[in-house]
Each structure stands twice: as structure tokens, then as C-alpha cells.
KEFI-87927 format. One record per residue (C-alpha): residue number from 0; residue in one letter; x, y, z. Coordinates in steps of 0.02 Angstrom, whole numbers. Example, Ala and Ser with C-alpha at 12.3 -4.5 7.8 and 13.67 -1.06 7.14 Angstrom:
> seq/type/X/Y/Z
> 0/a/615/-225/390
> 1/s/684/-53/357
END
This chain:
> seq/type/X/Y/Z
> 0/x/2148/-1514/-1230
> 1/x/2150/-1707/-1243
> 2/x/2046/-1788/-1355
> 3/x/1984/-1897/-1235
> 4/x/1969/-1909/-1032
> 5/x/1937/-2030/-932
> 6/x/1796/-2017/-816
> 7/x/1798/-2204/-758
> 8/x/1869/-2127/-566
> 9/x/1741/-1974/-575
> 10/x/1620/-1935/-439
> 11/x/1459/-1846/-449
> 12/x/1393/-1714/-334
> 13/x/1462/-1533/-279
> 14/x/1629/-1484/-314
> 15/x/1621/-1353/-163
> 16/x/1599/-1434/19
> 17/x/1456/-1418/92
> 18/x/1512/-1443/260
> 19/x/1358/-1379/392
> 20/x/1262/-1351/267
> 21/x/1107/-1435/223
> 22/x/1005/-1414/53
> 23/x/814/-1404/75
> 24/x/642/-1352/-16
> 25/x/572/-1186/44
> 26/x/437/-1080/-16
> 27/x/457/-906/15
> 28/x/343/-733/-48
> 29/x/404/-670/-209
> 30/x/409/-493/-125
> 31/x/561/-575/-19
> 32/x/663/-669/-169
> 33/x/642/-513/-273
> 34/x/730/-387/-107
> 35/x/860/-498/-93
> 36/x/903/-537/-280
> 37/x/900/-336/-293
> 38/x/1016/-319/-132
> 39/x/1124/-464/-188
> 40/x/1151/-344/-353
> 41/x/1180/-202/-274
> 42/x/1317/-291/-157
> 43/x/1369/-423/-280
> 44/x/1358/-558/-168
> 45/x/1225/-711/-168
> 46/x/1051/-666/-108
> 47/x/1037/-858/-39
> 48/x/1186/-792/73
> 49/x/1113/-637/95
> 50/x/952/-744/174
> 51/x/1052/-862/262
> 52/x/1150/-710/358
> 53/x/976/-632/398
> 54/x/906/-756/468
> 55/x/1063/-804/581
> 56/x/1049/-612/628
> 57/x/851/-648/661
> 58/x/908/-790/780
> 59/x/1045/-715/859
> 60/x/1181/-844/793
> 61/x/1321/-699/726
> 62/x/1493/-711/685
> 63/x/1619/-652/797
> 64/x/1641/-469/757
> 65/x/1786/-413/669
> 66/x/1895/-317/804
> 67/x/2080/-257/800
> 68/x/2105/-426/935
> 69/x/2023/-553/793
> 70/x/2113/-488/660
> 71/x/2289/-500/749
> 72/x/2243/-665/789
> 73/x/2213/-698/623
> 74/x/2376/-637/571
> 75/x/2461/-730/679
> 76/x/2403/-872/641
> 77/x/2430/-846/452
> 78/x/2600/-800/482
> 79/x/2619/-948/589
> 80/x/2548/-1056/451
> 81/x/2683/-1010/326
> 82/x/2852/-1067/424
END
């Protein structure tokens, strides 16, 4: 480690993008944090993901599904990426 950096170029804020994303205040039962910091546990991932993915479900607003057709695409293009 250096003894000393130099932060004189730094920039505050996230380090992850936060692209589409926008942070807000909400107030939500206890009962609800409490199910989805137990299911975020049990599946290891974030229960503010785990409430952002239900309530796209609620609305309708999904992901396209994972089928044998995506998945070649995605392959493709990976593959395609890497020449």
C-alpha cells in the first residue's frame, strides 16, 4: 500500500451504475421487510431485489423468459463478442 493517495480527481457517489434505477423513501409493514429479508436468506440474494422483482411480477413488466432460443442467442452473441 502507498503511504499516501491522492484523492484530488475523486468523485463521490455509487461506484455501481444505477442506470434505470431511481432511489426513493418508502414505508412498508414490518411483516413485509421481515418475509423478504427471510427469503433473501434462504436464496442469498437481496430482499430489495427480491421486492423490486415482485412487484414487476405484480405489474406484469417480466423479463423475457429464459428459453433454449434466448440462450442461443445469447451465445452467439458472446461468441461473437470475443473475435
Amino acid at each position: 500500500m502507498k503511504k499516501e493517495y491522492d484523492f484530488s480527481k475523486a468523485k463521490r457517489g455509487a461506484v455501481l451504475s444505477t442506470k434505470g434505477k431511481t432511489r426513493i423513501t418508502i414505508f412498508l409493514d414490518d411483516a413485509v421487510i421481515a418475509r423478504f429479508k427471510a427469503l433473501s436468506d434462504r436464496t442469498g440474494r437481496g430482499y430489495q431485489t427480491l421486492i423490486n422483482e415482485a412487484l414487476n411480477a405484480h405489474l406484469g413488466v417480466a423479463e423475457e423468459p429464459m428459453t433454449r432460443d434466448v440462450v442461443r442467442r445469447i451465445v452467439r452473441e458472446e461468441l461473437a463478442a470475443q473475435d
